[in-house]
C-alpha positions in Angstrom: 42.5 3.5 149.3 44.8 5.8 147.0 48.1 5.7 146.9 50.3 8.2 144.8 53.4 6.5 143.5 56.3 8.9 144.2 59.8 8.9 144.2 61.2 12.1 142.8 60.1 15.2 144.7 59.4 17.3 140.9 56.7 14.5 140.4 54.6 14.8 143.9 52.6 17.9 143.0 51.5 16.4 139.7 50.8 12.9 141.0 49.3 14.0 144.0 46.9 16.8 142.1 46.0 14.0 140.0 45.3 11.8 142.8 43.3 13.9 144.8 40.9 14.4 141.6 40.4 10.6 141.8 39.7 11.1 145.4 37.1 14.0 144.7 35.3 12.1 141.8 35.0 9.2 143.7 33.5 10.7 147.0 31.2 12.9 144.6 29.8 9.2 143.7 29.2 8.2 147.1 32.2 5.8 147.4 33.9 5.8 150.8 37.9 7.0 150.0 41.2 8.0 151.9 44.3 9.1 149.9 47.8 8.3 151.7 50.1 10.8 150.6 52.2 10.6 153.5 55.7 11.2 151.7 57.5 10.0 154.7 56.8 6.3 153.6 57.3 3.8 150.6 54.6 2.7 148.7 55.5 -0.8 148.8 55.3 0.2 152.8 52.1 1.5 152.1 50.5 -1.0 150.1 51.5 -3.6 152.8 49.8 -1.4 156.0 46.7 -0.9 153.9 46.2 -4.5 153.1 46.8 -5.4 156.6 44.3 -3.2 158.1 41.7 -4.9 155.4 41.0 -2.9 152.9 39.8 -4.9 149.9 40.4 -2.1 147.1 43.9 -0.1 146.3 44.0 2.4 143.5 47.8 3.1 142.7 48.6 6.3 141.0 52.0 7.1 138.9 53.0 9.1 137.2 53.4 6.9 133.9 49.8 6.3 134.6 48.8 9.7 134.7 50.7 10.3 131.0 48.4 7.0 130.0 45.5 8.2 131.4 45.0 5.4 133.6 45.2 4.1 137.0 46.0 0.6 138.3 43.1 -1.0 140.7 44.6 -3.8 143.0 42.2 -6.7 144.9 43.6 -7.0 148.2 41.9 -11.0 148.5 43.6 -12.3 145.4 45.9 -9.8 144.6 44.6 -9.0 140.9 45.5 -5.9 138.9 
């Protein structure tokens, strides 16, 4: 699961380019993805539904990650980051 990290709507095209580049790359690889970018909801809202409905791996995209270069990976079984 990718979720883009947005609050302010100047930041959703970059953050949501960038995330659908993570999503591209990793179905190129043969990994199984979905990208939430519904806007109507929070990501701490999203974050919560995904983990509920069991999916063991959440990539979180921001945009302080994207001027890092980097993206955060979260377990959904122990919660590591």
């Amino acid at each position: 699961m990718v979720v883009p990290i947005v609050f302010q709507s100047s930041d959703n095209e970059k953050v949501m380019n960038k995330a659908k580049e993570v999503v591209s790359i990793l179905n190129k690889s043969g990994i199984r993805v979905h990208l939430d970018d519904r806007l109507n909801y929070t990501p701490g809202w999203k974050f919560n539904h995904w983990e509920v409905k069991g999916v063991p791996l959440r990539i979180e995209i921001g945009l302080k990650d994207i001027e890092k270069e980097e993206v955060k990976l979260v377990r959904r079984f122990d919660g590591v980051k």
